[in-house]
C-alpha positions in Angstrom: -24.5 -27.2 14.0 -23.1 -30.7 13.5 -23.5 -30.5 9.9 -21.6 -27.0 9.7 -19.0 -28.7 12.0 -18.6 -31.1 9.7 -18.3 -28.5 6.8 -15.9 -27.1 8.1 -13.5 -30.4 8.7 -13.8 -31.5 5.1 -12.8 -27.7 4.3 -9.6 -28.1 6.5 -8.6 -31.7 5.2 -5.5 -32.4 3.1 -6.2 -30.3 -0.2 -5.9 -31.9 -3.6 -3.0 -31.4 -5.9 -2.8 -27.1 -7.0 -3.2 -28.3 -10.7 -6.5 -29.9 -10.2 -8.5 -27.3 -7.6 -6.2 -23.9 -8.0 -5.3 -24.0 -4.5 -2.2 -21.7 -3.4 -2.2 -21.8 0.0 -4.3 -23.1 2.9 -3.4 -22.5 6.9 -5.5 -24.9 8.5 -4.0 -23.2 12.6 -4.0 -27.2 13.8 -0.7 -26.9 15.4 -2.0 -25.4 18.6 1.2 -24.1 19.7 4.2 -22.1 18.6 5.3 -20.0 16.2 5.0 -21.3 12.8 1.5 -21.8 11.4 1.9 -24.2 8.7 0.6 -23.8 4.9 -0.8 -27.6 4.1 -1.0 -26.5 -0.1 1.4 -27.8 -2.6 4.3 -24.6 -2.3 5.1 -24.6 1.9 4.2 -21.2 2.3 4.3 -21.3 6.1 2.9 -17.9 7.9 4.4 -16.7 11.3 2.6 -15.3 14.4 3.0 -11.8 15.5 5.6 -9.6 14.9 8.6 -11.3 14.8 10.1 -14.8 15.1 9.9 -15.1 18.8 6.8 -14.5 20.9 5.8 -10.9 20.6 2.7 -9.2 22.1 1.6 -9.4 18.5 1.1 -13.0 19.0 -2.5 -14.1 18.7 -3.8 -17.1 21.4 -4.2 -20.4 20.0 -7.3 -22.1 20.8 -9.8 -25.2 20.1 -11.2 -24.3 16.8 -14.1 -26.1 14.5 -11.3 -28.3 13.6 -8.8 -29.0 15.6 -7.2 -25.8 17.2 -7.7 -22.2 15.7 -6.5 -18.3 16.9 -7.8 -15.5 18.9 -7.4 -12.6 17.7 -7.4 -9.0 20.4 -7.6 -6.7 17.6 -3.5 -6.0 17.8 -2.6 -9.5 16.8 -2.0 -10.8 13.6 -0.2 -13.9 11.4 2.2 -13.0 9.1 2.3 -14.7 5.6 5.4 -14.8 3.6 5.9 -12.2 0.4 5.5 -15.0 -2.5 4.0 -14.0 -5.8 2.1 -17.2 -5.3 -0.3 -15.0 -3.4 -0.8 -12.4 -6.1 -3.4 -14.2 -9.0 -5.5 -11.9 -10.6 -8.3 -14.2 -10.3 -8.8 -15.6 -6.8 -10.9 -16.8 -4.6 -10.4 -16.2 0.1 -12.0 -18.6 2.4 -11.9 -18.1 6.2 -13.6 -20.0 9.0 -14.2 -17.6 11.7 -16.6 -16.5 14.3 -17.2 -13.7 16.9 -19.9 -13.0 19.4 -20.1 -9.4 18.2 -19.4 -7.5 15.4 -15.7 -6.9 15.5 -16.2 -3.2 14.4 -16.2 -1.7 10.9 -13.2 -1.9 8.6 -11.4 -5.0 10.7 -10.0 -7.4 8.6 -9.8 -10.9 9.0 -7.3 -11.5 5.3 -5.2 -8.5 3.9 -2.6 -8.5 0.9 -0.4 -5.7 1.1 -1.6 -2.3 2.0 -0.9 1.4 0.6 -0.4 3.3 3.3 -4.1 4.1 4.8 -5.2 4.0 1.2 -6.3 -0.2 0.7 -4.8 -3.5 0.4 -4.3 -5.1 -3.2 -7.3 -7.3 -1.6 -9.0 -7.9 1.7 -11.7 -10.1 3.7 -12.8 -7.5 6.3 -15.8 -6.4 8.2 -16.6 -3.9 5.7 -18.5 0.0 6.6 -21.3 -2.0 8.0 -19.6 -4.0 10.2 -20.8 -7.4 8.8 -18.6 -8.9 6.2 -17.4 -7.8 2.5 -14.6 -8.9 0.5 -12.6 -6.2 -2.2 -10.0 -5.8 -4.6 -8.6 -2.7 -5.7 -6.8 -1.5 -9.1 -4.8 1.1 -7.8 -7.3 4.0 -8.3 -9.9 2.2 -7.3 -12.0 -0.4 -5.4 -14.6 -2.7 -5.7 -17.0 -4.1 -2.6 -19.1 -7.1 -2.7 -22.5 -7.0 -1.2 -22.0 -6.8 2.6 -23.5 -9.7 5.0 -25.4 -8.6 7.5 -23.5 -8.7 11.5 -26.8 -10.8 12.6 -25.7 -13.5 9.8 -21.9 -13.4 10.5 -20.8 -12.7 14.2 -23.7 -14.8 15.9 -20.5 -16.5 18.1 -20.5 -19.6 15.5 -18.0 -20.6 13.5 -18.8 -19.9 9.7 -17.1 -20.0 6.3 -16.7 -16.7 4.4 -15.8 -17.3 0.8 -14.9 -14.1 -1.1 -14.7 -14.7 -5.4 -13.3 -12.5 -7.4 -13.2 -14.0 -11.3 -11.9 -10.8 -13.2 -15.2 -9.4 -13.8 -17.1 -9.5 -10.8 -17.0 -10.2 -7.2 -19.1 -12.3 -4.9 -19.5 -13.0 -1.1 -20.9 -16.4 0.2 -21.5 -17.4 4.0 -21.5 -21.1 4.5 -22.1 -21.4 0.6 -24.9 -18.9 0.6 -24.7 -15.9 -1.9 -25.0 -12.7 -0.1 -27.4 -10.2 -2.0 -26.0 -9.6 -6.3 -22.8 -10.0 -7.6 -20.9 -6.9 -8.2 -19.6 -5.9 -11.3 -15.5 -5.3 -11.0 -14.1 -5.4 -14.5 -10.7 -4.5 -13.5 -7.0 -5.7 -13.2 -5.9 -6.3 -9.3 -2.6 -3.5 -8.0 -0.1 -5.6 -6.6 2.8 -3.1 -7.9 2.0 -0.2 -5.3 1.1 -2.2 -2.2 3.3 -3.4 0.4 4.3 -7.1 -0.9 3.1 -8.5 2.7 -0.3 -10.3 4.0 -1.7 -10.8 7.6 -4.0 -12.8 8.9 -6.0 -10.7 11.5 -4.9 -7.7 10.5 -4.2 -4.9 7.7 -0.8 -5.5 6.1 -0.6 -1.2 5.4 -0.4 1.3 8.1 -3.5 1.7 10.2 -4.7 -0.4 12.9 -7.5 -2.1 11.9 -7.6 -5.7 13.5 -10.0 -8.4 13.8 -11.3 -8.9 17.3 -12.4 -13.2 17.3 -11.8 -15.7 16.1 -9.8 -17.8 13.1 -10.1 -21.4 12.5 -8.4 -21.8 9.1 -7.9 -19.7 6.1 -7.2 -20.6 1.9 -6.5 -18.8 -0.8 -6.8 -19.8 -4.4 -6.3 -18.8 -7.6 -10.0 -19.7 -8.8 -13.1 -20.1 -7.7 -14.4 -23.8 -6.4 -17.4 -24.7 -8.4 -20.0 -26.3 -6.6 -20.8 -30.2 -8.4 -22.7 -30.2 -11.6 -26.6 -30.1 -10.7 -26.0 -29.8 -7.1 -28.8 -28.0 -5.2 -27.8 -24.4 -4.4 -28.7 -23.4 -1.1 -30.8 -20.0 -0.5 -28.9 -16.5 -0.7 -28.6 -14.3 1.7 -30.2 -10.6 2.1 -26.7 -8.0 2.5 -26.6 -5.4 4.3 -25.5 -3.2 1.7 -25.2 -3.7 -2.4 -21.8 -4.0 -4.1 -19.9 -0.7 -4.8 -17.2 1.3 -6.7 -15.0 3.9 -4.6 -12.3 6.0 -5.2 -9.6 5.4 -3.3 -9.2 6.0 0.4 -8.4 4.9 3.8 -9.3 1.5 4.1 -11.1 2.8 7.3 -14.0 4.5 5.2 -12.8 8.1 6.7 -13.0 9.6 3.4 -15.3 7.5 1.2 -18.2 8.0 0.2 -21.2 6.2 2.1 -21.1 2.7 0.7 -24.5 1.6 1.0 -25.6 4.0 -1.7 -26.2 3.0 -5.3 -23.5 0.9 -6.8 -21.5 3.9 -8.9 -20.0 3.3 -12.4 -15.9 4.0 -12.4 -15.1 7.4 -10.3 -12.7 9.8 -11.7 -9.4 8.3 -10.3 -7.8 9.5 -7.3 -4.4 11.2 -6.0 -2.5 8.7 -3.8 -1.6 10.3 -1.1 1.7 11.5 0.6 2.8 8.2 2.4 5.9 6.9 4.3 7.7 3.3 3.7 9.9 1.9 5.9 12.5 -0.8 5.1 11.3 -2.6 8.2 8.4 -2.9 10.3 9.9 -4.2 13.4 13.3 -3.9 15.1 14.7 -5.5 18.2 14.9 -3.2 21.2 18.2 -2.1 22.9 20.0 -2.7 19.7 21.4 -0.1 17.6 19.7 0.0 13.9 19.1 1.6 10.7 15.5 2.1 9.1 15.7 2.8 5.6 12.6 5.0 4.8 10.9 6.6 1.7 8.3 9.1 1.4 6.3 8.6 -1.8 4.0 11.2 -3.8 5.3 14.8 -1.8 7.2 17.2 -4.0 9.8 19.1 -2.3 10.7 16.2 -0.3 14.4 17.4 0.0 12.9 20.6 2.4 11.2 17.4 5.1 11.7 16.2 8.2 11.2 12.8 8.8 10.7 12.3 13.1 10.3 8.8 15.4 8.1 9.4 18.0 6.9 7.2 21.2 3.2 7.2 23.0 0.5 10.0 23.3 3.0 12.4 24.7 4.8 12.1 21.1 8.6 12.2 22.1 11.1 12.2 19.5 13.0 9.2 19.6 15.1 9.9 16.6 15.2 12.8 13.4 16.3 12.3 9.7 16.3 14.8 6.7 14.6 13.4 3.2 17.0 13.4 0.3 16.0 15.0 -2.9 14.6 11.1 -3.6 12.7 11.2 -1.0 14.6 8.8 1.1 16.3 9.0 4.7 18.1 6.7 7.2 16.6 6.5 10.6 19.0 5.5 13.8 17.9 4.3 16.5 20.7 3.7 19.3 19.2 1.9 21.8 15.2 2.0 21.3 12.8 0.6 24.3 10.0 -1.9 23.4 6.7 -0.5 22.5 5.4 1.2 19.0 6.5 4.2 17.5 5.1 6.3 14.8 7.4 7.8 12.1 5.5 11.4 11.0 6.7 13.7 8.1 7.7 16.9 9.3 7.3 20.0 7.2 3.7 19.0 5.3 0.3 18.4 6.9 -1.4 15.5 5.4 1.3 12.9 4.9 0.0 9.0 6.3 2.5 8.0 9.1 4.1 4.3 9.3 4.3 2.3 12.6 7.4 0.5 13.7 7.3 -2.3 16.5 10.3 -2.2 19.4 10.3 -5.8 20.0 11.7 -7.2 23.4 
């Protein structure tokens, strides 16, 4: 434990220049208060807890971490990192320090980068259909899973470093440096156009609910993959849980897929996205009056729907719109309470609903 301990603070220290290691960004969570979790890489891209600018319920706790202080995560929190193209390489590699006592569930993701509706992010560090850890990308039609490290190696409630690679051709998952199972082949160009151009921290950046329940100690992204020193030793791999695969695309929950610890599959035929609603905004401030622009994307016929705000498991309407022939509508709200609503397409079964957050 002392050695992984001091792993992990050499991880965390000041990073070298962005020319000599590729490093975009690296959120280190040492401040140990506030609002603002600073980005200690060479372009300031400083993330932001919870929802909004102010303490939210979104908000996750700040802690004592490996390395100084760290996050706790409930599973609704998240960070949110800033829209920068700086976080869109084609070749990349994610590194998070994190640990859990349990497995956080399946599909919970620790690093997202944009989202598609429930379809997938462009990329995403998550717990994966087993409920261990896997890292993906996705092309659009498609996307690609690393091996998947099994829960008994991940969420033992230590800290450990999860290092997802992806070089352009294949994609690779390490746990404290160890190799989990094969790489996977994944000979294909990242989406970045389609996805919302947001990331989170603790959560996924599209329109489900599927957030990391644990713990986050620091997190980098960069636009290579850190070689280990000429002729050093490798350590041993690591047994997965389940092989690397290919799957169309579907809700980043696995509702649809196909069982992922089959055979890896060569390319599937390429699947229609699905009818999905955009909103302008994902939070608003509550007793205020404001306007949601909001677009509903692959649904023919739009001008005939209904687009409809509605609050808690009783689903009252909170406010109506009707879809222009583009597809787009203006939603008012007059004076909205705190809390989350759901925005659902009225008119066509089948259509993924946004959230918005009432901030206080």
């Amino acid at each position: 434990m002392v050695v992984l301990v001091a792993a992990m603070a050499a991880m965390t220290a000041a990073p070298a220049a962005a020319s000599d290691t590729g490093l975009l960004a690296q959120w280190n969570l040492d401040e140990g208060s506030g609002q603002v979790a600073h980005d200690s890489g060479p372009f300031g891209l400083d993330a932001v807890l919870g929802l909004t600018g102010q303490p939210d319920p979104a908000d996750p706790e700040w802690i004592a971490g490996a390395s100084g202080s760290g996050l706790r995560f409930d599973g609704t929190s998240s960070v949110r990192l800033p829209d920068s193209q700086r976080l869109t390489p084609q070749h990349l590699t994610v590194e998070a320090v994190a640990r859990a006592d349990r497995s956080p569930g399946t599909h919970r993701y620790l690093v997202s980068r944009g989202g598609t509706g429930c379809v997938s992010a462009s990329y995403g560090l998550y717990s994966g259909p087993t409920g261990g850890l896997a890292f993906y990308v996705f092309d659009g039609t498609r996307f690609v899973l690393s091996p998947a490290a099994r829960r008994r190696d991940v969420w033992d409630g230590e800290w450990h470093r999860f290092t997802g690679i992806f070089d352009g051709a294949t994609l690779r998952l390490l746990v404290d440096g160890r190799e989990v199972g094969e790489p996977m082949a994944a000979p294909l160009h990242i989406d970045y156009g389609s996805t919302r151009a947001e990331g989170l921290l603790g959560q996924y950046a599209g329109d489900c609910a599927l957030g990391f329940t644990g713990d986050i100690d620091s997190v980098r992204i960069l636009a290579e993959n850190p070689e280990s020193a000429p002729g050093a030793p490798q350590p041993p791999g690591l047994p997965a849980a389940a092989p690397g695969t290919t799957l169309p695309a579907g809700p980043p929950d696995g509702r649809t897929a196909p069982d992922s610890g089959t055979t890896p599959a060569t390319t599937p035929p390429a699947s229609k996205s699905p009818c999905t609603v955009r909103l302008s905004r994902r939070t608003i401030v509550a007793g205020r009056r404001t306007v949601v622009r909001a677009r509903l994307t692959n649904a023919p016929g739009r001008r005939k729907l209904t687009l409809s705000a509605r609050r808690g498991r009783a689903r009252q309407a909170v406010t109506t719109a009707r879809l222009s022939r583009s597809g787009e509508a203006r939603l008012v709200f007059k004076r909205p309470r705190a809390g989350r609503l759901t925005i659902h397409v009225i008119g066509r079964s089948g259509c993924a609903a946004a959230q918005l957050h009432v901030s206080k």
